[in-house]
C-alpha positions as CSV (number, residue, x, y, z in Angstrom):
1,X,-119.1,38.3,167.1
2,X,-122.4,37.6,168.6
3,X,-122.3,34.1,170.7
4,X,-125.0,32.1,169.8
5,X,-125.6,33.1,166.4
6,X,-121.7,31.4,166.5
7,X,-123.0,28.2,167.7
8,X,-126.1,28.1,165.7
9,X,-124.4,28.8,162.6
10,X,-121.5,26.2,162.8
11,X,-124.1,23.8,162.3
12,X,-125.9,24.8,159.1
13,X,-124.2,23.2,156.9
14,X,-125.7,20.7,153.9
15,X,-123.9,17.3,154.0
16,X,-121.6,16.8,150.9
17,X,-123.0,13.8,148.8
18,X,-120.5,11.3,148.3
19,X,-118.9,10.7,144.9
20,X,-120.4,8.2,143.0
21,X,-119.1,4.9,144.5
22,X,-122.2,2.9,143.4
23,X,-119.8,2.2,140.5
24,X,-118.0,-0.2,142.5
25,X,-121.0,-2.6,142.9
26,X,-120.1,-3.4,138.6
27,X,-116.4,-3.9,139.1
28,X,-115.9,-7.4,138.3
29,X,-112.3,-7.7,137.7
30,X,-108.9,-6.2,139.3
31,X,-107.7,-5.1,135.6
32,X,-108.5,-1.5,135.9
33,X,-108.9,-0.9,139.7
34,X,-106.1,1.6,139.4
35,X,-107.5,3.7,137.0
36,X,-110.9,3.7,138.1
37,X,-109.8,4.5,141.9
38,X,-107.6,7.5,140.7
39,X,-110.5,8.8,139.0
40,X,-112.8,8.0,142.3
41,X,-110.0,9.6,144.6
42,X,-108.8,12.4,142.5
43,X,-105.1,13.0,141.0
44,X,-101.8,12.0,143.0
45,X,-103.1,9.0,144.2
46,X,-101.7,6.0,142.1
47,X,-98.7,5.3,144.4
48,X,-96.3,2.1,145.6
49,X,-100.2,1.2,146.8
50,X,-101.3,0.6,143.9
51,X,-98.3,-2.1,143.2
52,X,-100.4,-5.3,144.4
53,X,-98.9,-6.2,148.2
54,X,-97.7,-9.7,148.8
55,X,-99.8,-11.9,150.9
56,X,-98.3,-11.7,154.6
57,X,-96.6,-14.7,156.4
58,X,-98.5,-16.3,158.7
59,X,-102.3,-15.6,157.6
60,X,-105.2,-16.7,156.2
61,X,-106.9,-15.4,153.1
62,X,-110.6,-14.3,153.8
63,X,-111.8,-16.4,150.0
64,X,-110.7,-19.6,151.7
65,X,-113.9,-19.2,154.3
66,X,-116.3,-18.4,150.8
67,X,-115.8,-14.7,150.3
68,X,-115.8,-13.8,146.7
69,X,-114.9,-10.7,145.3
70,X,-116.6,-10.3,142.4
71,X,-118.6,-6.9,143.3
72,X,-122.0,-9.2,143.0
73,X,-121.9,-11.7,146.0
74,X,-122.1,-10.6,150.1
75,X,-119.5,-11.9,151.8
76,X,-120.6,-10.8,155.1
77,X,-120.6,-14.5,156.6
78,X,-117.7,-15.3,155.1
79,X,-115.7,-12.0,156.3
80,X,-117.1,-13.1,159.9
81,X,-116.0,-16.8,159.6
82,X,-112.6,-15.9,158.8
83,X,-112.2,-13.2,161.2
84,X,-112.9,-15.7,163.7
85,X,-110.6,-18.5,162.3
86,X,-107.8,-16.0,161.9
87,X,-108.6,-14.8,166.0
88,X,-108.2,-18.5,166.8
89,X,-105.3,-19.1,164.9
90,X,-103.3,-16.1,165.7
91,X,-103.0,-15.0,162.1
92,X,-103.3,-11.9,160.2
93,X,-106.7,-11.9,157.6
94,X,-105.5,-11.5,154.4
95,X,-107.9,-9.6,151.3
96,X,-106.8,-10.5,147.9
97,X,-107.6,-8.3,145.0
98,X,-111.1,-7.8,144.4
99,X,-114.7,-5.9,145.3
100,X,-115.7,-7.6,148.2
101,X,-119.9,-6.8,148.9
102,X,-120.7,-6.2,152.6
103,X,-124.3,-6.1,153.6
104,X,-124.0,-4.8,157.6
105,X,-121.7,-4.2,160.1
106,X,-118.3,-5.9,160.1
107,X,-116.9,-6.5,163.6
108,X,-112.5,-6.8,163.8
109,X,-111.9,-8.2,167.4
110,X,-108.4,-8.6,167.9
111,X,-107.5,-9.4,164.5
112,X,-105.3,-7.7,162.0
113,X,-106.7,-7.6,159.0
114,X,-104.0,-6.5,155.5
115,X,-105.3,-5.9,152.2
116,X,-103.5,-6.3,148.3
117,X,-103.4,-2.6,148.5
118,X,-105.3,0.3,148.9
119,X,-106.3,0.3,145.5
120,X,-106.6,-3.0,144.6
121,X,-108.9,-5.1,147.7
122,X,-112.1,-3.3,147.9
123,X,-114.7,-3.3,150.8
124,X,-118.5,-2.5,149.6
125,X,-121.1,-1.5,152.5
126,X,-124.7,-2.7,150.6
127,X,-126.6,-1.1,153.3
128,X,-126.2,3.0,154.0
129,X,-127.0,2.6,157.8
130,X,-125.3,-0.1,158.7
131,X,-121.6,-0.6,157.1
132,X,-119.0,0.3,159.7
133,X,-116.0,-1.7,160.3
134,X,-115.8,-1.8,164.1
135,X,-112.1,-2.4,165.6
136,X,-112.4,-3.7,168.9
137,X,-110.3,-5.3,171.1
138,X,-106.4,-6.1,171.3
139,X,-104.2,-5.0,168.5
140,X,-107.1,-4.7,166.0
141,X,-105.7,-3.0,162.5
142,X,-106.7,-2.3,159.5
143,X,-104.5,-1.9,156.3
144,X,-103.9,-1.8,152.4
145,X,-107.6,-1.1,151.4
146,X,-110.5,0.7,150.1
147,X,-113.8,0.8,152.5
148,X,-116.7,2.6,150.6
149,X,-120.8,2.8,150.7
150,X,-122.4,1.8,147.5
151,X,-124.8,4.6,148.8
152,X,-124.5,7.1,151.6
153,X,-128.1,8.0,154.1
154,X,-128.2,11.1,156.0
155,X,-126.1,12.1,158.7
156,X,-128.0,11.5,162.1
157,X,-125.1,10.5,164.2
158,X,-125.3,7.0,164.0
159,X,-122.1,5.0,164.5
160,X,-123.3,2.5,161.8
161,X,-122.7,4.9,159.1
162,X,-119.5,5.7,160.2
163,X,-116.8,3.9,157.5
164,X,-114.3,2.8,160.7
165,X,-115.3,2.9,164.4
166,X,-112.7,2.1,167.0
167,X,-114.7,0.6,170.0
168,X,-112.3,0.8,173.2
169,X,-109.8,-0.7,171.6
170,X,-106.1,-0.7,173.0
171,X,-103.0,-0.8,170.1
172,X,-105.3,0.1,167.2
173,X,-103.8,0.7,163.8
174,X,-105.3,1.8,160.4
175,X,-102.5,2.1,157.3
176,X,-103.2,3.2,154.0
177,X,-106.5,3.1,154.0
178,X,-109.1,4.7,151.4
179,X,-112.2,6.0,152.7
180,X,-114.6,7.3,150.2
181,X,-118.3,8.8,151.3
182,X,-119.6,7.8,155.0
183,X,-123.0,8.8,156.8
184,X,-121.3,10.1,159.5
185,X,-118.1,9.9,160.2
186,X,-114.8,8.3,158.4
187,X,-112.8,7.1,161.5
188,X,-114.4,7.3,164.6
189,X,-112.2,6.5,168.3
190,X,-114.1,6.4,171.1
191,X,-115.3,4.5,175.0
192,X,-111.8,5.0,176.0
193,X,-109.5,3.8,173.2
194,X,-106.3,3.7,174.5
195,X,-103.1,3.6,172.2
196,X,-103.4,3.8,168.7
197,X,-102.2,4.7,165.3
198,X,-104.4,6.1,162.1
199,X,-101.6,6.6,159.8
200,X,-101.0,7.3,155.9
201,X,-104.8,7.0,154.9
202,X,-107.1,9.2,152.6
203,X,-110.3,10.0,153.7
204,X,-112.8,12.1,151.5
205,X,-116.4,13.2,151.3
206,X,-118.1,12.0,154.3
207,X,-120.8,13.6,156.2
208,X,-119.4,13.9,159.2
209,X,-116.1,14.9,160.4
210,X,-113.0,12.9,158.6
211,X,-111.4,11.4,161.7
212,X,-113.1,12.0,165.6
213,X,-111.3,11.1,168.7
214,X,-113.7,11.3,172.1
215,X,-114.8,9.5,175.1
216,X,-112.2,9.4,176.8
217,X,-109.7,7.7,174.4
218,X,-106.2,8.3,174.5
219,X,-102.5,7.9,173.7
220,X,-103.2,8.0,169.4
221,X,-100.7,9.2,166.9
222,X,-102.7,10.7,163.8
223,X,-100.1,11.4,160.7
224,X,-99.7,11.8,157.4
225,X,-103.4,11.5,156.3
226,X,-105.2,13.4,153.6
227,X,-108.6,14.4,155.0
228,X,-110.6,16.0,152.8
229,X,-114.2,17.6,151.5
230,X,-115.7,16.5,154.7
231,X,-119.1,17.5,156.0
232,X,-117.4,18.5,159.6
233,X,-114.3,19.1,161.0
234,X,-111.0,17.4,159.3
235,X,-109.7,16.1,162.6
236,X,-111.2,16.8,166.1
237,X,-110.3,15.9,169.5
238,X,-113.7,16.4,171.7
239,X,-114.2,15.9,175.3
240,X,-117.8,16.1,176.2
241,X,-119.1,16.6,179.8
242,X,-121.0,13.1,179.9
243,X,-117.7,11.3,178.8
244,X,-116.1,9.2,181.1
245,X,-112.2,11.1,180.6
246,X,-110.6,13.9,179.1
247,X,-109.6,13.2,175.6
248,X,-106.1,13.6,175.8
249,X,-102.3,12.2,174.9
250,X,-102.8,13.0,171.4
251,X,-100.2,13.8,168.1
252,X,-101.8,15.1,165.1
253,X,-98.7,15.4,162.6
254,X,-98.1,15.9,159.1
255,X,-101.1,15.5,157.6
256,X,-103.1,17.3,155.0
257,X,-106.2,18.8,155.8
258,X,-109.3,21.3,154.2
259,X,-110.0,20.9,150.3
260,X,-113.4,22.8,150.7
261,X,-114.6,20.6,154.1
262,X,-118.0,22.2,155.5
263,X,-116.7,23.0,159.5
264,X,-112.9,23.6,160.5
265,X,-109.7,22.1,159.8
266,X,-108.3,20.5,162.7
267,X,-110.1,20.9,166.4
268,X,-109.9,20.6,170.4
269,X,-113.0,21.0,171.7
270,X,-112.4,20.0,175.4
271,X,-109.1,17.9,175.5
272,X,-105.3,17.8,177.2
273,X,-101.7,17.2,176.0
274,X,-102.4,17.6,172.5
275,X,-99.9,18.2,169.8
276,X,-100.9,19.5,166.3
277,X,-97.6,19.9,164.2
278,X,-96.7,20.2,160.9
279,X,-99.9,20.2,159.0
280,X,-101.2,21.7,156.3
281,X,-104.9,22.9,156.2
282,X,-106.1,24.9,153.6
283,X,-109.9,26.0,152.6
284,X,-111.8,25.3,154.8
285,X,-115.3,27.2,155.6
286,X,-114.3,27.9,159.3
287,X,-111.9,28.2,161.2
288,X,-108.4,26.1,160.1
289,X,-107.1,25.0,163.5
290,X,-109.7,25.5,166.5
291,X,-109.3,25.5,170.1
292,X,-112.6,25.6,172.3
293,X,-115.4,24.8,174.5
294,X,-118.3,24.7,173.8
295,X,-121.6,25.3,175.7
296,X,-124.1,24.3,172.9
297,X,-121.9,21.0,173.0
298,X,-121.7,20.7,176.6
299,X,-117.6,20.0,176.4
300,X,-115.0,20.1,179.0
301,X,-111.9,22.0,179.2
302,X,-109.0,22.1,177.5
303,X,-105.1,22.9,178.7
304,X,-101.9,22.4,177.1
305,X,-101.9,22.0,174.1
306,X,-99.2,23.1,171.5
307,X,-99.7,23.8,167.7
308,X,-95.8,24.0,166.2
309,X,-95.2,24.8,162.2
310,X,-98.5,24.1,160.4
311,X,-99.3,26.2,157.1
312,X,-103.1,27.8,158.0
313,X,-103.9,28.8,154.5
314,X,-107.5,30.7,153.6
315,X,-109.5,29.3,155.9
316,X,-112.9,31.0,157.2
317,X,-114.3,31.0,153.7
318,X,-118.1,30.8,154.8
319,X,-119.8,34.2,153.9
320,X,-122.1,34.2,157.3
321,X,-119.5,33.9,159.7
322,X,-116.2,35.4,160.6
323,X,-113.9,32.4,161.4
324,X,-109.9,33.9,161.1
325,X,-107.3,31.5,160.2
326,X,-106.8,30.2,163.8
327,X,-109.1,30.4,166.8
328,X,-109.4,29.9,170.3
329,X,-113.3,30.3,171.8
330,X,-114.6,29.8,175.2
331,X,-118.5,30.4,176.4
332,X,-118.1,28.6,179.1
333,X,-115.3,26.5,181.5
334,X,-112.1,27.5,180.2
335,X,-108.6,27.5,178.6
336,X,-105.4,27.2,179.2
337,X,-101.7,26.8,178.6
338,X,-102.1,27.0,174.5
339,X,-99.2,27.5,172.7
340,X,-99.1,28.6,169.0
341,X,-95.1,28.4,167.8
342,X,-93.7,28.8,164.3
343,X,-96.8,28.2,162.1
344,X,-97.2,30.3,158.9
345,X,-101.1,31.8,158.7
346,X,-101.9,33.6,155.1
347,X,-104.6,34.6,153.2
348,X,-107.4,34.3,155.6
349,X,-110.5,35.3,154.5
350,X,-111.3,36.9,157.7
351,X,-108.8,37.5,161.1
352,X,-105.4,35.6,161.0
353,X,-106.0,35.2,164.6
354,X,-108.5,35.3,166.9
355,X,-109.2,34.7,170.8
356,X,-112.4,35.2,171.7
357,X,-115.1,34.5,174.2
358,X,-117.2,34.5,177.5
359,X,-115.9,31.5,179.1
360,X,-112.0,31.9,181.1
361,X,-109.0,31.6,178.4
362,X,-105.5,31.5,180.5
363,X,-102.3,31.8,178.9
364,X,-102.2,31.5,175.2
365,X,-98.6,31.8,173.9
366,X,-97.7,32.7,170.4
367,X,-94.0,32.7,169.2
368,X,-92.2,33.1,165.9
369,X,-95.6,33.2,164.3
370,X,-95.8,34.8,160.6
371,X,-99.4,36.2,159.5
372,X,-99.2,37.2,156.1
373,X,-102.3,38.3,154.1
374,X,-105.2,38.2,156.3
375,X,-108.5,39.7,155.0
376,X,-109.5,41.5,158.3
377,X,-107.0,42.5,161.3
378,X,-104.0,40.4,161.8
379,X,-104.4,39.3,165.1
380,X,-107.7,39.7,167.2
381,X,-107.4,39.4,171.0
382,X,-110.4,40.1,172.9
383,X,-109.5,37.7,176.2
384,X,-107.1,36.0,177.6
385,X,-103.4,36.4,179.1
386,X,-101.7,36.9,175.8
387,X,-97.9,36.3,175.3
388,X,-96.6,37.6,172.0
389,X,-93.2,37.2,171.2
390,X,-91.0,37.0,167.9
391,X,-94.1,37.2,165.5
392,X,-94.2,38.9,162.3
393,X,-97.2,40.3,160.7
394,X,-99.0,41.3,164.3
């Protein structure tokens, strides 16, 4: 594989528009929310969400400060007045059924913030470059709802069209949330988050990658999400060189990744003491679980991380590159201490594995490893200090 044209391609993708969530500007009623949100998110997801949550103890419902939910009136002021009653009250903010219209950014300081369920309270950006829901703070969270654009602009990196951005924020949690079409990204964690949970939520069709940890943040648990048909990578962990830390401390476990996303499946790109277990990541256009740095990027090393019994199923799909099922890339600074144990990697387009690269790769470990399938040569190892033991299939 010829370097650059690697680096230059990975980014040539066309963003995925969203689906068409404009629809939820006419809802004007909970009776159907259901139906019309399975249709919006695809089969298998009408679930004990879709059962309308009871309002919490101690908290305060967002309609008592003027928000209405009746897909036609912002209730940007009003989300903002009750955020700040519920902060001074030490209560949770509670969403009741409806399609709630937001026309900029929402900022969550410190305040947990529950909805009727995650198909049933309904958060409407207005505005395509400007509708994140910033978490900042202590103990920010967000759970039981649906956060989607009317309309999506194009992805230029701005943190305003992410759907969630976590903002340094320390005990973060977002549960069962729907995330439908974003500008950028759908969750992004970054200026040093520190401890954190993004658990149990679907995220689909944004232009961007599905959920982003960087700058520096650290100590977050990300499980049992479905991330899928993004315009990026499913889940990364990046550590740029103009960060102020390493990325690092992180659990990505159990969730469900790929559905025809644009980039790769799950991603380090210059991070430490991460585990990725137990996923499933299936068709995606490059690479289904990647380990790098990057020089185009400018991104710092990575070392030990471990990657135990996921399913890598036919990733690599993109006709102008050569991405196998799992890869681990270096042009520049360099690798280390990788460990690849028990996963199951079939029917790759391309490679089932492949190590690669100009930069220094250490010790990459792979152990009771099954390649099954692969479209090209099993295993590819063109650096590195490789240790091979157990495998089946290379």
């Amino acid at each position: 594989m010829e370097k650059k044209q690697f680096k230059m391609r990975q980014k040539r993708w066309m963003p995925i528009l969203a689906l068409g969530v404009v629809s939820a500007i006419a809802w004007q009623s909970v009776e159907g929310y259901p139906g019309v949100l399975s249709k919006l998110y695809g089969s298998g997801t009408a679930s004990a969400a879709s059962v309308q949550s009871a309002k919490p103890a101690n908290s305060i419902s967002v309609t008592a400060y003027g928000a209405v939910g009746n897909g036609k009136k912002d209730s940007l002021a009003a989300f903002n007045k009750a955020i700040k009653a519920a902060r001074n009250q030490g209560k949770t903010l509670y969403v009741p059924s409806g399609n709630f219209l937001l026309s900029g950014v929402l900022n969550v300081t410190g305040v947990r913030i529950v909805g009727a369920g995650a198909e049933r309270s309904v958060l409407t950006s207005t505005n395509p470059a400007s509708g994140s829901i910033n978490l900042k703070g202590k103990s920010p969270a967000l759970q039981d709802l649906t956060h989607v654009y009317a309309n999506t602009g194009e992805r230029d990196g701005a943190d305003s069209k992410n759907s969630i951005t976590v903002l340094g924020a320390s005990d973060f949690s977002i549960r069962n949330v729907r995330i439908v079409g974003a500008g950028t990204a759908g969750i992004l964690v970054r200026d040093e988050a520190n401890g954190g949970t993004i658990s149990g939520n679907l995220i689909k069709n944004t232009k961007a990658d599905g959920i982003h940890l960087t700058d520096g943040s650290k100590g977050i648990t990300v499980e049992n999400n479905t991330v899928k048909q993004t315009g990026d990578d499913g889940i990364a962990v990046v550590s740029y060189h103009k960060d102020p830390a390493l990325t690092r401390d992180i659990v990505i476990r159990n969730n469900t990744v790929g559905y025809s996303s644009k980039a790769r499946g799950i991603s380090v790109v210059g991070g430490s003491e991460v585990t990725i277990e137990k996923n499933k990541i299936n068709n995606t256009e490059m690479a289904g679980i990647y380990i790098a740095v990057e020089k185009h990027w400018n991104t710092r090393d990575v070392k030990q991380v471990t990657v135990n019994e996921n399913q890598i199923i036919k990733t690599g799909t993109r006709p102008t590159d050569d991405h196998p099922n799992v890869l681990v890339f270096a042009d520049q600074g360099s690798i280390d201490e990788v460990r690849f144990t028990r996963n199951i990697i079939s029917n790759s387009a391309n490679a089932g594995i492949g190590v690669w690269g100009d930069g220094n790769i250490g010790n990459i470990y792979f152990t009771d490893n099954q390649v099954k399938n692969s479209g090209a040569a099993a295993a590819t190892f063109k650096k590195g200090e490789i240790h091979a033991e157990g495998n089946t299939g290379f």
